[in-house]
Structures are given as C-alpha cells and as structure tokens.
N, C-alpha and C positions, 0 to 999 in steps of 0.2 A: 371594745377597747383591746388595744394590741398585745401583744406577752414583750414582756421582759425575760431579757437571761440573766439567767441566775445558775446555784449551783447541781440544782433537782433537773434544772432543764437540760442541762450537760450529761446528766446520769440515765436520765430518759431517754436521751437518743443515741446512747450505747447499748449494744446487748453483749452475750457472755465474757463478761467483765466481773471478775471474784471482788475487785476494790476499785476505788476513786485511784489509788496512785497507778493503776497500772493503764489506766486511760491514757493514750498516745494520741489519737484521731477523731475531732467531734464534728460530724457535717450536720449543719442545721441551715441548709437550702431553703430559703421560699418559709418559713415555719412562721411568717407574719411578724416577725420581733421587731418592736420599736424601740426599746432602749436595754442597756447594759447597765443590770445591776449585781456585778461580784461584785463581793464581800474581799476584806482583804484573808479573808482564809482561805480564797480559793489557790492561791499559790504552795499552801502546806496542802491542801486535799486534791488540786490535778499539778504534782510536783512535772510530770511527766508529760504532758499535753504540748505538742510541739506541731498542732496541725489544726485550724482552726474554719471551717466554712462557716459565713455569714452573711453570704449574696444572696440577692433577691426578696430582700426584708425593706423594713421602714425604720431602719437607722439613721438616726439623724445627729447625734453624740457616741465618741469613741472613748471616754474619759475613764471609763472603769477598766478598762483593757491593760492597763499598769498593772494587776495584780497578777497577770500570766507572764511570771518572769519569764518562761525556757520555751515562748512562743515562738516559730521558727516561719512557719511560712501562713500568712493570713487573709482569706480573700472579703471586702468586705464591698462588691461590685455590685451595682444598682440597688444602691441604697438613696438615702438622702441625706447626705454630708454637703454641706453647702461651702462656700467662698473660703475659709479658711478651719476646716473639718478638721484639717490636720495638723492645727496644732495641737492637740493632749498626745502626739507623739513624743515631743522634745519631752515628756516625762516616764515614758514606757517603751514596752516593747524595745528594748534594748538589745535584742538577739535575732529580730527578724529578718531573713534573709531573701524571702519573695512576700512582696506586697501588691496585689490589688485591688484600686482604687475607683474603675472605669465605672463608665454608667452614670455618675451621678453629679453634682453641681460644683467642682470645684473651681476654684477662677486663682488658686492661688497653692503655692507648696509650704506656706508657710509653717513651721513648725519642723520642715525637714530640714534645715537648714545648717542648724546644731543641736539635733535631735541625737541620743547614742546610737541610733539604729545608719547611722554614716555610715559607721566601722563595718556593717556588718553585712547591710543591702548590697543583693547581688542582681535583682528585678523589680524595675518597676511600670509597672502597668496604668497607667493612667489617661487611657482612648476614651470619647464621647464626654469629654467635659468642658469646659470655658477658658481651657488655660492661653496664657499668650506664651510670647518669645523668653518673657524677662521671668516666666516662672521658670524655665529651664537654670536659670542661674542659683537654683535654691539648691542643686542638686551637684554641683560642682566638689562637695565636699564629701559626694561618696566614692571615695576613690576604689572601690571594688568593685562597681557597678558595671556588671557584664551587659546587659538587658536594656532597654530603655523606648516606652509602646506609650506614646503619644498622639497615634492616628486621630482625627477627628475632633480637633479643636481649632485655636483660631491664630496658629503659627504662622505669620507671613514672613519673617526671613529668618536666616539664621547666618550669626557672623563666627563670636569665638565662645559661644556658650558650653561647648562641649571640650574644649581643647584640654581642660583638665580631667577628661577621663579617659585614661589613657588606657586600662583595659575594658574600652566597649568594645564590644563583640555587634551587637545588632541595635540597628536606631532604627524606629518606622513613625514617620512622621506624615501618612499620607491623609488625602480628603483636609487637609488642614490650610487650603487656599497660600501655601507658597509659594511667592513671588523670585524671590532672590536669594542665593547661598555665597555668603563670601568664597573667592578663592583658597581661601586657610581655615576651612569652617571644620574639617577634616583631616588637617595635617597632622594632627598629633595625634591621633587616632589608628594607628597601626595594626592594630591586632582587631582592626572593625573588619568583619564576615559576610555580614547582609545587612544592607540597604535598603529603605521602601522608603521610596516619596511620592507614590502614585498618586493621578486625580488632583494632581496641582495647578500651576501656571506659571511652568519654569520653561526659561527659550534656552535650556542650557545645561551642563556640567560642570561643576568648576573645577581648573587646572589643577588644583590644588586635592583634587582626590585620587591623584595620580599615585598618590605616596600609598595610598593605603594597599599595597601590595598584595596584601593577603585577602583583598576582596572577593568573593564566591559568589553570591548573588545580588543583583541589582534590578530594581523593580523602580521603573521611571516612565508606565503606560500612563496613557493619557493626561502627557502633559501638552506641552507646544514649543517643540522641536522640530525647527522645517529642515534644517542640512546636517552634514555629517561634521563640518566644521564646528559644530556648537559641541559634539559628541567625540571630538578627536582623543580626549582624555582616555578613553577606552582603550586602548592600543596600550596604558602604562602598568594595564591590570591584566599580571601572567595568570593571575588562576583565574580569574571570570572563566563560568563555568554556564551560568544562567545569568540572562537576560530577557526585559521585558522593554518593549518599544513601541508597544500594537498603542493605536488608540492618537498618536503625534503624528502631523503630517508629513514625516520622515520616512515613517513607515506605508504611506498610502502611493510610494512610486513606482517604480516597474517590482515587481515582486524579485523577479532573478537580481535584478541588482541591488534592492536592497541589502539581500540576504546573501551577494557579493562582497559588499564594502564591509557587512560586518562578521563575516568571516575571515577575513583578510586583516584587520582588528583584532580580532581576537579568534587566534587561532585554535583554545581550547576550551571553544565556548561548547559546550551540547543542546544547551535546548534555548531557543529564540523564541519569543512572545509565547510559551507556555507551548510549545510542540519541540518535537527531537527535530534538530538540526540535518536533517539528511532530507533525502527525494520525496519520503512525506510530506512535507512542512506545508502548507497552504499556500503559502507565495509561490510554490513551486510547481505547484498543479497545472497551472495552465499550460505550461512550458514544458511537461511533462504530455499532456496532450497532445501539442502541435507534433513533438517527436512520434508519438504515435503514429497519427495520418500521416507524415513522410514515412513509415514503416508503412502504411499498409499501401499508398501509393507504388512502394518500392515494389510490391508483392502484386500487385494487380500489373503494374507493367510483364511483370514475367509471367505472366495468362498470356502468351499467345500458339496462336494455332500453329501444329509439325505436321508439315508437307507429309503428304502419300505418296506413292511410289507414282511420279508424271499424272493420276488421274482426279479429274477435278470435280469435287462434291463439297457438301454441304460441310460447313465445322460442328463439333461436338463431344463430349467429354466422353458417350461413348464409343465414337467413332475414332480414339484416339489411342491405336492398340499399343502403341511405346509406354505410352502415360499408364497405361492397365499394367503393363510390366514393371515398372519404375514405385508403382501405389504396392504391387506384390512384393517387391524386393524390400520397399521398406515395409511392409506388415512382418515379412518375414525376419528382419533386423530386429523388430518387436517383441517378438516371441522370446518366450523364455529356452533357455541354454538348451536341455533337453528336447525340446521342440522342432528349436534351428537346424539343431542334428541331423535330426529325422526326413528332414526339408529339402536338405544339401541334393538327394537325389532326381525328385523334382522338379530345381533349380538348374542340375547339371542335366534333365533332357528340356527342357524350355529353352536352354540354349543351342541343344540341336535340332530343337523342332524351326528357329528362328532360321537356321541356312537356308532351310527349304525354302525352296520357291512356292511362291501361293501359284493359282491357277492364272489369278489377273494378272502378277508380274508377269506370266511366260508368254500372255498375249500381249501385252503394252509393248513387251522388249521384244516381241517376232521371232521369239526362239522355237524352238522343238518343241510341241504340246508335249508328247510322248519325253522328252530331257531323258529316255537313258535310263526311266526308273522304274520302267511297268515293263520289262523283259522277265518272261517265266525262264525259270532255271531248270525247270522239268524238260525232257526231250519230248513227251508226251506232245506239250504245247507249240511244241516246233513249227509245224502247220496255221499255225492261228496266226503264231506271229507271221508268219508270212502272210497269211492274207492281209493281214493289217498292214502290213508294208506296203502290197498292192495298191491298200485300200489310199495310204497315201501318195503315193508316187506312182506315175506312168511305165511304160514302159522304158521311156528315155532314159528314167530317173529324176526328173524335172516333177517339181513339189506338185500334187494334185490340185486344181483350183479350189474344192472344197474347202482347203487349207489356205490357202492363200486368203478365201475370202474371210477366214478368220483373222487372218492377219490383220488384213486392215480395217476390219471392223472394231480392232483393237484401238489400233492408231486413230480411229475416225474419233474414238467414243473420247480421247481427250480435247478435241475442238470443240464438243458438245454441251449444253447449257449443263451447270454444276447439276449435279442430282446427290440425292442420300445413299450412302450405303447399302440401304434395303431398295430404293428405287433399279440404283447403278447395276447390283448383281441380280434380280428378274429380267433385269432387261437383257441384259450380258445370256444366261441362263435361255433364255427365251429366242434371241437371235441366233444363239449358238446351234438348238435344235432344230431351229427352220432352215439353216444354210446346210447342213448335215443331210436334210432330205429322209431321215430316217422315219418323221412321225409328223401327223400335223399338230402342234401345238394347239389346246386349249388352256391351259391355264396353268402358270409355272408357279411357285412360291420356293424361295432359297432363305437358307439361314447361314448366318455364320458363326465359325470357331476359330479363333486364332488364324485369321487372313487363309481359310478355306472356306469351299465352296462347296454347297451340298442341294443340289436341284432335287424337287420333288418330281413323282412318276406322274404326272396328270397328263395324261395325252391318249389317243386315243392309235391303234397301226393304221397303215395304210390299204386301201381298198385295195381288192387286184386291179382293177382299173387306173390306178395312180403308176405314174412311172415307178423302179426302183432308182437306188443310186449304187455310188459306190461305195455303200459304208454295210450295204445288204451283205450278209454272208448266206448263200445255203448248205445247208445240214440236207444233205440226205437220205443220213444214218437215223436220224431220228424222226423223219419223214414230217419234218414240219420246220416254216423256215422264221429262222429269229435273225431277231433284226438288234444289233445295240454299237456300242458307241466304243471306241479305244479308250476314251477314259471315262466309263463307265462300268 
C-alpha cells in the first residue's frame, strides 16, 4: 500500500528545521505517494512553504492541495492525474506561479480556466500528455503567462488560441504532429523570444510571425520544408540569433548555399542547425576542402627544378645549392632575435663566398683555371710562378694544349648524357688528371661543398719509363722530383 502525505511526511523530509513555520522547501521525489491527505491545519503549521516537489509518485487526486495557501511554485510530473486532474485547481492554490503537469494523462485543462491561479501563473509545463488544440483555449485567461511547454501531445494546428497572451515569452509545441499554423497564430504575441515546433509536418512559416520582432530563437528541425519561399518570413526577424533547419529538405541542398541564403536572411543569426555560423559549420566542410587541394596544387606546381650553371644532370633536392640557401635564410628568419645577431656574420661571408667562381663554372665558361687568384704575394714564390706560367703557355704565348684540352672537355661534358652530381665531378676529377699527364689514375672519389671541388690523392707517380709532361717541375735543391698540379 502507497503512503500518503500528510503533515509528519512534510517534517520528515526536512532536516535542521527548529519548527514547522520555518519550512520554505519540501522535495518529496519518487517517495511512492499515492494520495494527499492535509488536514486543514496544515496552512497554520507550514504558514511558509512556498516550494513544493511531488514528481515521480502515484498521484492520481490533487484536492487536498487547497490547504497550502502561500504555495508558489509546484511540480506534480509523472504522476497519474487523468483527463480532467485539474479541476480541484479552480478551488486552491491561488498563488502559484510555476506549475508542472507533464508526464501523466491529461486530455483536458479543465479547472484552469477560472481557477484564481490565472492572475498569478507565470509557467506552464504540461509535455507527454493527450491534450489537443482546443485545451489551449482553457489557458487564454492567464494573462501573465510568460511560459507555455506543450511538446508531445496531439496538437495539429493552431489558429488564434494564443493571441490573448500577449506576454508569452516561449511556446514549444514540438513532436505534437503539426500540420498548419494560421497566418495570425502569432501576431499578438510580441514579446515571444523562443519558438520550438520541431518534429512536426509544417511545409512552412507563417507570414504572420514576421511581427514578433523580438524573436531570438527558432527551432523548426525536422519538419518539411523544401524552398526558401516557405521560410521568407525570416528576413522580418532582426534579432534571430539561432536557428534550427537540419532534418527538412531545405536543408539537404548544396551546403554553401544553403548557409548562403540564410545568412543573407538573417544577417545576425550565430549559430544554424546547432553549430556557430562560421567556416566550421558542417555544410561548410566540404567546400573548405576543395579550397585546400587548390592550395596544395598551387604549392606542388612551384616544385620545379633551378637550372645549373649550362651543365646537364640529374634533379634533386640535394643537388639544389640556391634552394640549401634560400631553406638557411629562412631557418635563420626563425631564430630568435639574439641568435639572428650572431648569424648576420655568417650570412654576410655566404654571400662572398657565392661570387666565387666554383671550379666547374671556370671550365663550362673557358675562362682562366688559374682567374687571377692563386698568385703568391711572397717574392720567395716568384719562380714557381713562373714555371707555372710556362707550364701554361709556349713560348709564343699561345694557351698550352694541356689547357686547351680542358677546355673543351668542359664544353664536351654539356652534350653528354645527364649524370648526378657525384657521377659529374669523378668524372670531371678523373679526366682532368689524365689530360695533365702528371699521374696515372686509379681511382678518384670527390666530394662537395658549396659548388667546390675536392678530388682525393688515390693515384699512383709515374714510372721513369713514362714520358714526363709539362706540368713536371724539377727540384734539384731537394734532389728529388715532384710532380703537382697549379691548382692543387
């Protein structure tokens, strides 16, 4: 058998309470109550009781509830009040100001109609119960009623049921199978804020909720809305701020444009079908992607290979000494202030080291091996140089052939199949030593630094039986004869 309340059960489910009058707040949630039995003394022993929980019971009569004159706000949700629960209103609770009802069987508002509690309701909550259209008209005479939560009932239109309540603030009337909303269903409703008719079967907005200027949020997902013509009315609501549209075939067309047209609507909306209104938004993704791949298209085109000074080889990121400058310049932009400083000096011989001529330019362009920059300054050397001068030129003056056949072994080596880097300069390296005459070549290996050339010593002199050339110098101060190269 279920408990009744009474006034022991009120006092039970308070703790440090010195008396019954100082009791303000009784929550008696889920506590199995099936009827209400105060007494009429309970109005002299909870004078003060102005907050009432009574959800999640088996209430199925509200009739003793009259004796809580200074009851303010009462929730009595998922109980079992049936078809018309709510009449032993029109004789009580004359002060209350939020009412819910939800959860449980009503089919009717009866009893609210000229019940005292008109003057004073400022919410009412009455979602998952059996009401229709015409119980809405029971509620016409509460002219204070900001509130008004009828989701999930069996609402199929609405015309001028609401027109007398001129300060609603928020109507949700969703999951309640709506068909049709008069034109004027709204008009008189100016100071309505938020909107919910979600989960209906509305092909439309009606003109007539243009008026309500001061609308903020609108929630009209999953209904059946195909064009923006049914939706035009949006464009008459400056503060729409949120909207909801996901779920109607309005919303399933090109994403950019939908989220075009109703920007352009409503230019101070922020957030569309429950996301911010910016390049996040989900409709916007895709379109956000395509921009991407033209971005990295744009970047892959500007990968291509920078010519080398006339000579033809392989491509590759490390054979690409500008690009190695260009990667340091900007590592060096990176670096922190103190660092860059310290850099500057660095930075300013890298760009003297870049005049220089490498070895390969001075053979590609046929100039002067020697350029002018391997002259000793000593007078000591005076002699050498000159043999070296010899060792170039004849007596006429006329270039030595040795020379010569470097030359065009320059100029040959750009007709020649591409080779690599490392291929290019042992080859260069290796012909160079055999035309010279100075050694026989077994086996060269070169590295590089910054577009120079550094051939290793692998070779072996020449027998006495081997001719000399003219690159032999004899020493016969030091009684032994050496053999090397002008720029070696």
């Amino acid at each position: 058998m279920g408990l009744a309340l009474n006034e022991q059960t009120i006092l039970r489910s308070v703790h440090n309470v010195s008396s019954s009058e100082a009791v303000a707040v009784c929550d008696l949630k889920g506590k199995s109550l099936t009827a209400i039995a105060l007494s009429t003394n309970a109005a002299v022993q909870f004078p003060n009781l102005l907050r009432l929980d009574l959800s999640d019971n088996a209430i199925n009569n509200i009739e003793n509830l009259k004796h809580l004159k200074q009851l303010k706000w009462l929730n009595l949700s998922n109980n079992r009040l049936e078809s018309n629960g709510l009449e032993p209103l029109s004789r009580c609770c004359e002060t209350i100001r939020v009412l819910n009802v939800s959860g449980n069987r009503l089919s009717s508002f009866e009893g609210v109609l000229d019940a005292p509690l008109t003057r004073s309701l400022l919410a009412l909550i009455a979602s998952d119960n059996a009401l229709t259209e015409e119980c809405l008209n029971a509620v016409k005479n509460c002219r204070e009623l900001n509130s008004l939560i009828v989701s999930n009932n069996s609402i199929e239109s609405l015309k001028h049921e609401l027109l007398p309540l001129r300060k609603l603030g928020k109507f949700s009337a969703s999951n309640s199978g709506m068909q049709n909303i008069g034109n004027d269903s709204f008009s008189q409703n100016t100071d309505l804020r938020e909107l919910r008719l979600a989960k209906n079967k509305l092909t439309g907005l009606p003109s007539g909720l243009g008026k309500n200027i001061n609308l903020r949020v609108l929630d009209c997902s999953h209904n059946q809305i195909k064009t923006f013509a049914e939706v035009q009315v949006l464009a008459k609501l400056p503060k729409l701020t949120h909207l909801s549209l996901r779920g109607n075939p309005i919303a399933i067309l090109d994403g950019k444009a939908y989220v075009d047209n109703i920007k352009a609507m409503c230019p101070r909306l922020r957030t569309l079908d429950g996301h911010p209104l910016d390049k996040s938004h989900p409709a916007l993704q895709g379109d956000d992607d395509d921009d991407d791949d033209d971005d990295n298209d744009e970047k892959n085109t500007k990968n291509k290979t920078k010519p080398t000074f006339g000579l033809k080889r392989t491509t590759g990121d490390d054979d690409d000494d500008d690009d190695d400058d260009d990667d340091e310049a900007a590592k060096e932009e990176a670096r922190p202030s103190s660092k860059k400083r310290r850099g500057k000096r660095g930075k300013k011989k890298k760009e003297e080291n870049k005049n220089e001529k490498s070895f390969l330019e001075t053979v590609v362009n046929g100039e002067d091996i020697d350029g002018g920059g391997n002259k000793h300054d000593s007078d000591e050397d005076g002699e050498e140089d000159d043999n070296d001068k010899n060792a170039w030129t004849g007596e006429d003056g006329d270039l030595n052939s040795n020379k010569k056949k470097i030359i065009v072994l320059g100029k040959e080596l750009e007709k020649q199949k591409p080779l690599s880097d490392k291929e290019f300069d042992e080859k260069l390296e290796k012909d160079r030593l055999k035309q010279a005459g100075v050694v026989k070549v077994e086996e060269v290996k070169v590295h590089r630094h910054k577009n120079k050339i550094f051939g290793s010593e692998v070779f072996k002199k020449l027998g006495n039986e081997e001719k000399k050339s003219a690159w032999d110098d004899d020493d016969d101060d030091d009684g032994e004869k050496g053999k090397r190269c002008s720029w070696q």
